[in-house]
C-alpha positions as CSV (number, residue, x, y, z in Angstrom):
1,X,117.7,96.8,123.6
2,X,117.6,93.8,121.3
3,X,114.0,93.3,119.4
4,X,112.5,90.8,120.8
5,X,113.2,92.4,124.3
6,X,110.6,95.3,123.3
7,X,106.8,95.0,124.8
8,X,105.3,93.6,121.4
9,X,107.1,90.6,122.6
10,X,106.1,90.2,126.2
11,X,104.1,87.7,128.2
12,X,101.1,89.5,128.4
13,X,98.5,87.3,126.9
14,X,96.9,90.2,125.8
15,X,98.4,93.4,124.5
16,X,96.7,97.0,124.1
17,X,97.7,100.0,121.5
18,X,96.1,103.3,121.4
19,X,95.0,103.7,117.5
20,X,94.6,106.8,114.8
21,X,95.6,109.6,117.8
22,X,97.9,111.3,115.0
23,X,94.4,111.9,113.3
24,X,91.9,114.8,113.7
25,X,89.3,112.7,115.6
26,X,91.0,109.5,116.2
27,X,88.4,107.3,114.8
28,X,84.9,108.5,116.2
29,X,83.4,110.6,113.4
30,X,80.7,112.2,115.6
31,X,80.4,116.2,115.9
32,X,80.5,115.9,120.2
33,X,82.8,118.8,121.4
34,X,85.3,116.4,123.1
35,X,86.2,114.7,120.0
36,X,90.1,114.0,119.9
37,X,92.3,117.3,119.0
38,X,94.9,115.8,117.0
39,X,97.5,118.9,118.0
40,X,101.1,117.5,118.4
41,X,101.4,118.1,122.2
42,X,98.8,116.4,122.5
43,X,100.0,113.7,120.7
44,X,102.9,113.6,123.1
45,X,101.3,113.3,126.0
46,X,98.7,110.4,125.0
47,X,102.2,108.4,123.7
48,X,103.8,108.8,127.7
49,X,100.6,108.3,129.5
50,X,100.0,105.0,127.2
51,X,104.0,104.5,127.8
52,X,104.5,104.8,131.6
53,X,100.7,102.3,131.6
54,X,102.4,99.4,130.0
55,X,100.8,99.8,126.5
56,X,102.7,97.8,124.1
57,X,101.8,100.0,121.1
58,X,101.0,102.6,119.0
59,X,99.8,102.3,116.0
60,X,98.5,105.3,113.7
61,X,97.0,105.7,110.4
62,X,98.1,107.1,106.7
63,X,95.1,109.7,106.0
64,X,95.7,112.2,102.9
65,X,92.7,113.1,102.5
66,X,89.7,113.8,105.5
67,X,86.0,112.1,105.4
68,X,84.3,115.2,104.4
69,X,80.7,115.8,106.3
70,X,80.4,118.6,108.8
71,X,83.8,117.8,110.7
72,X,85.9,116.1,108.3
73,X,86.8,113.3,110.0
74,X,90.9,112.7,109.9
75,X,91.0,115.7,107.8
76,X,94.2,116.7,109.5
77,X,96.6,114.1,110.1
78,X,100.6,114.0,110.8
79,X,102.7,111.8,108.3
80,X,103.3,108.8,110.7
81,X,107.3,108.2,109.8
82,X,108.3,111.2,111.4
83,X,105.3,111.1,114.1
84,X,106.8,107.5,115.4
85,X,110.1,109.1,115.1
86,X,109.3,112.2,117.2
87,X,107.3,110.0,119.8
88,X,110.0,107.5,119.9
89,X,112.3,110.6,121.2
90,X,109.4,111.4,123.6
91,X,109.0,107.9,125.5
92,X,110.8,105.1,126.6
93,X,109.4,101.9,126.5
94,X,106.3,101.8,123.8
95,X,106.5,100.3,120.8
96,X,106.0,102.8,117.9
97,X,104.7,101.9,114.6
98,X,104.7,103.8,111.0
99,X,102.0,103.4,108.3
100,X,102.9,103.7,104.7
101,X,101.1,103.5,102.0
102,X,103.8,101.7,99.9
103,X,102.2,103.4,96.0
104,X,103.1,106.5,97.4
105,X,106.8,106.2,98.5
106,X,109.5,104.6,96.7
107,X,110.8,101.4,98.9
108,X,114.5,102.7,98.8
109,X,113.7,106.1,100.3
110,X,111.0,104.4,102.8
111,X,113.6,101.7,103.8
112,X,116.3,104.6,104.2
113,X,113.2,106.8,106.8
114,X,112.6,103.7,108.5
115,X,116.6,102.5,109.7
116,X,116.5,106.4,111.2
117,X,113.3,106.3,113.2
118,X,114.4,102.3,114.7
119,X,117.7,103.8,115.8
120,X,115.9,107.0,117.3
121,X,113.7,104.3,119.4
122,X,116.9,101.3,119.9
123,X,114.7,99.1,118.1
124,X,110.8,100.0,119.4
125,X,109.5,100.8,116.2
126,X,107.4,99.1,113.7
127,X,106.5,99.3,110.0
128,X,103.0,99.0,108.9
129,X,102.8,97.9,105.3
130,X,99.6,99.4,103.7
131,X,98.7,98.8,100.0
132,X,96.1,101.0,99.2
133,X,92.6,101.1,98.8
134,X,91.6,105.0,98.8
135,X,90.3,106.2,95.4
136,X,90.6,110.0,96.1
137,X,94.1,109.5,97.7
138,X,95.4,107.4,94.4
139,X,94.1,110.1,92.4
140,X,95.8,112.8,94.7
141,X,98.8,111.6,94.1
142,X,98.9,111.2,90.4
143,X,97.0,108.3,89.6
144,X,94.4,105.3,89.6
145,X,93.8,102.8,92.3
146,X,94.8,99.5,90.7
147,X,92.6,96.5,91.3
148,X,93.1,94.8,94.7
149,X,95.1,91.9,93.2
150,X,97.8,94.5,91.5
151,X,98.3,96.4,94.8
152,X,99.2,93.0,96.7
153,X,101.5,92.3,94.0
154,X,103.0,95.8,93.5
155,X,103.3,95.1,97.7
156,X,105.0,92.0,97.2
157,X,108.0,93.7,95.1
158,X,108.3,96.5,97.4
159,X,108.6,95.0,100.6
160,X,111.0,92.5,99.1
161,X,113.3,95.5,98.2
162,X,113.1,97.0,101.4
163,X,114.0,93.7,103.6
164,X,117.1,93.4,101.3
165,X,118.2,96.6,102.1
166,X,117.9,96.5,105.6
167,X,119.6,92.8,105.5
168,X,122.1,93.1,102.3
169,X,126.0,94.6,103.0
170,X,126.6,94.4,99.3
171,X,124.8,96.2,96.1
172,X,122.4,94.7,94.8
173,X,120.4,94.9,91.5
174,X,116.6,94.2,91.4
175,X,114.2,93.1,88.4
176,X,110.3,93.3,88.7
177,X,107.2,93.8,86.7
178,X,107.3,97.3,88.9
179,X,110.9,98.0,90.0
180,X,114.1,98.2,88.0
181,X,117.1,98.6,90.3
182,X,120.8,99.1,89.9
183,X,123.1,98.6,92.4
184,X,120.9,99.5,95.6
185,X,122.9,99.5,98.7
186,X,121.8,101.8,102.2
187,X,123.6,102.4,105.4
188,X,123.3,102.2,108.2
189,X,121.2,99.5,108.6
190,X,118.3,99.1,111.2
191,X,118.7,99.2,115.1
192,X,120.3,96.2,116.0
193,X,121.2,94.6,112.5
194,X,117.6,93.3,112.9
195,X,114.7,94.2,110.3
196,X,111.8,96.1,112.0
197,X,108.6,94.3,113.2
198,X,106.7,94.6,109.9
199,X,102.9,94.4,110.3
200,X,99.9,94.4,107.5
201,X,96.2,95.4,108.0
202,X,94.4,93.1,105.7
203,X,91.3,91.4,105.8
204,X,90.7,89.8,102.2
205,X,91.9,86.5,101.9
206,X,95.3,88.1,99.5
207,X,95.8,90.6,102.2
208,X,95.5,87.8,104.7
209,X,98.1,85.9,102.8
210,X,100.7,88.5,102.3
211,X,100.4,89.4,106.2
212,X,101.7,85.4,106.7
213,X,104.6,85.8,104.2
214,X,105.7,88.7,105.0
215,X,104.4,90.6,108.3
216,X,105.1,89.4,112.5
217,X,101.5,90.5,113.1
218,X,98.6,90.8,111.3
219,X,95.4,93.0,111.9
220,X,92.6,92.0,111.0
221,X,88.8,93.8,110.7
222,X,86.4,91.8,113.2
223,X,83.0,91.8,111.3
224,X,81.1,88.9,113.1
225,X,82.8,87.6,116.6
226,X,81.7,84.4,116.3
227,X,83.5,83.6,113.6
228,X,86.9,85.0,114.7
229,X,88.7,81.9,116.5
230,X,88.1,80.4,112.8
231,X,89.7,82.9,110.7
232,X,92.4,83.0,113.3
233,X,93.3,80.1,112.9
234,X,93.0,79.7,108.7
235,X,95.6,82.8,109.1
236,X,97.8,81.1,111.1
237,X,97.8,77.7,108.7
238,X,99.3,80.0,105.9
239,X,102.4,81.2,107.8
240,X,105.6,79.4,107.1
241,X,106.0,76.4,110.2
242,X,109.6,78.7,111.6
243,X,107.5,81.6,113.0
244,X,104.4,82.6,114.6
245,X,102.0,85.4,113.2
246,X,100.8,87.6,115.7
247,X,97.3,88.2,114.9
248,X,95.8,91.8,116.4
249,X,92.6,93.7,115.5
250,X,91.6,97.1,115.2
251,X,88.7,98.4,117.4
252,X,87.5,101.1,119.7
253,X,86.5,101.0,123.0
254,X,83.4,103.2,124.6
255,X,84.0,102.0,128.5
256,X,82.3,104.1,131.4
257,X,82.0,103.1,135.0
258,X,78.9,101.3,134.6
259,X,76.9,99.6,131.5
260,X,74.3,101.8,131.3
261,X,76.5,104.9,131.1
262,X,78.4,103.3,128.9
263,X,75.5,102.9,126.3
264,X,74.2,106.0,127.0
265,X,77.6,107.8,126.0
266,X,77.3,105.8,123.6
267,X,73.9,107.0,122.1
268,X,75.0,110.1,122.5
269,X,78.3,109.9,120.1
270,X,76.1,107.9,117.4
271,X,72.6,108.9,117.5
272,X,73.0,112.7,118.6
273,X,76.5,113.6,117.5
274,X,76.8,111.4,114.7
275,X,78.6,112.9,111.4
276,X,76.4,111.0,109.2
277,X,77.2,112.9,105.8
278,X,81.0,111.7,106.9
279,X,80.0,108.1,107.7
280,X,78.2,107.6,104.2
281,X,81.0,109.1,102.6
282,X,83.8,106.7,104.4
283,X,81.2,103.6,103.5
284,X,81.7,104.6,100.1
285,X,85.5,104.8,99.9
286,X,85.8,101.4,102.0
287,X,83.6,99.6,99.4
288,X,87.6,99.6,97.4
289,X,89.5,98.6,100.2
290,X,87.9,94.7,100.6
291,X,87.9,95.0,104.6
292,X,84.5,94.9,104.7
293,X,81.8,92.7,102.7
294,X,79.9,94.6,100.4
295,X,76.7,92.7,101.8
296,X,77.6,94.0,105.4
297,X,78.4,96.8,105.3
298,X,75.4,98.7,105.9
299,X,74.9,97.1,108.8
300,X,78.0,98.5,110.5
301,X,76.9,102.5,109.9
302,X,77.2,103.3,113.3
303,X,80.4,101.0,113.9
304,X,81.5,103.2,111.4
305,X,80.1,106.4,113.1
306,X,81.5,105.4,116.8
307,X,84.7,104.0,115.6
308,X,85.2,104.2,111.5
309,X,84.5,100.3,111.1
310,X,86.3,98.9,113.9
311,X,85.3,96.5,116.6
312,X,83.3,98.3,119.3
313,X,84.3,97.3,122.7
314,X,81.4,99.1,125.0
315,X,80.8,98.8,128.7
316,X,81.7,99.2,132.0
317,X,85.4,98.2,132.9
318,X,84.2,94.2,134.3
319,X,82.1,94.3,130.9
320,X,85.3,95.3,128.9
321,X,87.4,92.6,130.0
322,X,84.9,90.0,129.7
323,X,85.0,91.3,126.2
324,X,88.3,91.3,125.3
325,X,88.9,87.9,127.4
326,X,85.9,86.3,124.6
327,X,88.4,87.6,121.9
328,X,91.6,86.4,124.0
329,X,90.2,83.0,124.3
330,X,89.6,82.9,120.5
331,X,93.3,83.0,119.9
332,X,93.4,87.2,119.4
333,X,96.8,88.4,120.6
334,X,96.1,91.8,121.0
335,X,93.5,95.3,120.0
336,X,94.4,98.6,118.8
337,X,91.5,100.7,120.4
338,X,90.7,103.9,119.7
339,X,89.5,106.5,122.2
340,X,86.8,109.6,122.0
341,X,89.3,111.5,123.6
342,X,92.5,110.0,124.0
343,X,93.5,112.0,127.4
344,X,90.1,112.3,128.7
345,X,89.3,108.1,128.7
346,X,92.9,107.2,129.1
347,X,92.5,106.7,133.5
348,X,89.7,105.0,133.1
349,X,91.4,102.2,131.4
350,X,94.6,102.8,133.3
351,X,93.0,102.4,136.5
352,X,90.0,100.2,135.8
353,X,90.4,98.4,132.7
354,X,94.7,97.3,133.4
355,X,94.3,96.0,136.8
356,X,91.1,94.2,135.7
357,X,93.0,92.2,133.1
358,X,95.6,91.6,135.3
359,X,93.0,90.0,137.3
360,X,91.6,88.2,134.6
361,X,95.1,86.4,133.5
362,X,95.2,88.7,130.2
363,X,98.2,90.8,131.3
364,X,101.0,90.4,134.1
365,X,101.1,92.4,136.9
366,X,102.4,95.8,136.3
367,X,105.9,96.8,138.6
């Protein structure tokens, strides 16, 4: 399988990715019993039931430390470099990403992890370039979160390193203000002697820059919809006029058979099961990270609750599509949604949701 044969390169208009199941929780910090149990099997069988659907993606998150509050929201979370290796081995056709937080891994031993997990999938993973913006975590490991220009620059040197490795045949030396290298060579290199689909999650105007000079797809925090076909655009202007920049979001999607169950459930998650002492403590980390405005981000507490931040999608399966048809005609090429429950919502979107879009002229018609 060559690259560009893999599902993040198909027709469908719009593509889907299961988000954060490698986390206790997933992304809904609420105290409901069915919450997502991050255990490894079930891991596993989330990955085949999003692989034999047609899911193009998935897509999990570098957590070191939990949320806190009364259930510690992605307290317990599995490295993602050797989770998208292992679930790479476990399915067939899914595209498999890895998030690293690159201050906390030196690029040659990163580059060196990620040319073994692309040869365990023949070239279905991807590499999900993270710079940082977790106090606590920084500190964990040693030191202090740099100001947000700094970590796009340290970025800047270290995925530079790491596309010369997986490209270069002969050693090479490398001078930086933060690497000093002598003689770097690796083998083998990635799947293909093609460099993995490199993504970026930022949302500041750097981040957004970085994602166009570096990353195949970037995703992007939605904080007001109507604004989204603009920034899509603006993100697109900066990428070099030879490729195309995918550009995704992150969300999460409460969908029920009809709209009122749908909000109800919905209620329920937030307003009963809410982790509250979590979701003030996440507010107050993500104040560093420049995703979200400091002016709105009170106003997205129980975005934050239902889905740590991301774009709610809510409603019954028609309302769904409509909704992610909106963000399709604004130029989005794709969502990473997170579930409640990973196994316990996935037929509903299997069965209701898929065929729907297929309907709708978001996704081809499934074989």
């Amino acid at each position: 399988m060559q690259r560009h044969a893999t599902r993040m390169f198909n027709a469908n208009r719009f593509k889907l990715g299961l988000f954060a199941p490698n986390c206790s929780g997933g992304l809904a910090m609420t105290k409901a019993p069915e919450r997502w149990d991050a255990t490894w099997e079930n891991n596993v069988k989330a990955a085949r039931l999003a692989d034999a659907a047609g899911l193009e993606f998935l897509l999990p998150v570098a957590r070191w430390q939990g949320y806190r509050g009364a259930t510690d929201p992605e307290g317990s979370a599995w490295e993602t470099l050797t989770w998208a290796t292992g679930l790479l081995a476990a399915t067939e056709g899914v595209n498999v990403f890895g998030t690293v937080h690159v201050a906390f891994i030196h690029p040659i031993f990163a580059a060196k992890q990620v040319v073994t997990a692309d040869h365990v999938g023949r070239g279905r993973f991807g590499l999900n370039v993270v710079s940082g913006g977790n106090a606590g975590e920084a500190r964990m490991f040693g030191g202090e979160l740099p100001e947000h220009e700094t970590r796009y620059a340290y970025s800047e040197e270290w995925v530079t390193i790491a596309k010369r490795i997986w490209s270069e045949h002969e050693p090479f030396d490398f001078r930086g203000r933060y690497f000093n290298l002598e003689r770097v060579i690796s083998k083998p290199k990635p799947y293909g002697n093609e460099r993995p689909l490199l993504m970026s999650a930022g949302s500041s105007p750097t981040g957004r820059a970085f994602a166009a000079r570096h990353a195949d797809c970037l995703f992007m925090v939605i904080i007001e919809q109507q604004s989204l076909a603009e920034e899509i655009r603006a993100v697109r202007a900066m990428a070099p006029s030879d490729r195309r920049v995918g550009v995704f979001s992150s969300g999460h999607m409460i969908c029920r058979p009809t709209d009122k169950e749908a909000r109800e459930y919905h209620h329920y998650i937030v307003h009963e099961m809410g982790d509250w002492e979590a979701v003030d403590f996440i507010m107050g980390v993500r104040k560093d990270s420049h995703s979200f405005p400091p002016d709105k981000i009170q106003a997205l507490r129980e975005r934050f609750t239902s889905g740590t931040g991301t774009f709610l999608v809510l409603g019954s399966p028609d309302t769904v599509v409509a909704k992610f048809k909106e963000l399709s005609d604004a130029g989005l090429d794709g969502m990473a949604i997170g579930l409640v429950n990973y196994l316990d919502d996935f037929p509903l979107l299997r069965d209701e949701v898929l065929p729907r879009m297929e309907r709708a002229g978001l996704r081809q018609p499934r074989h």
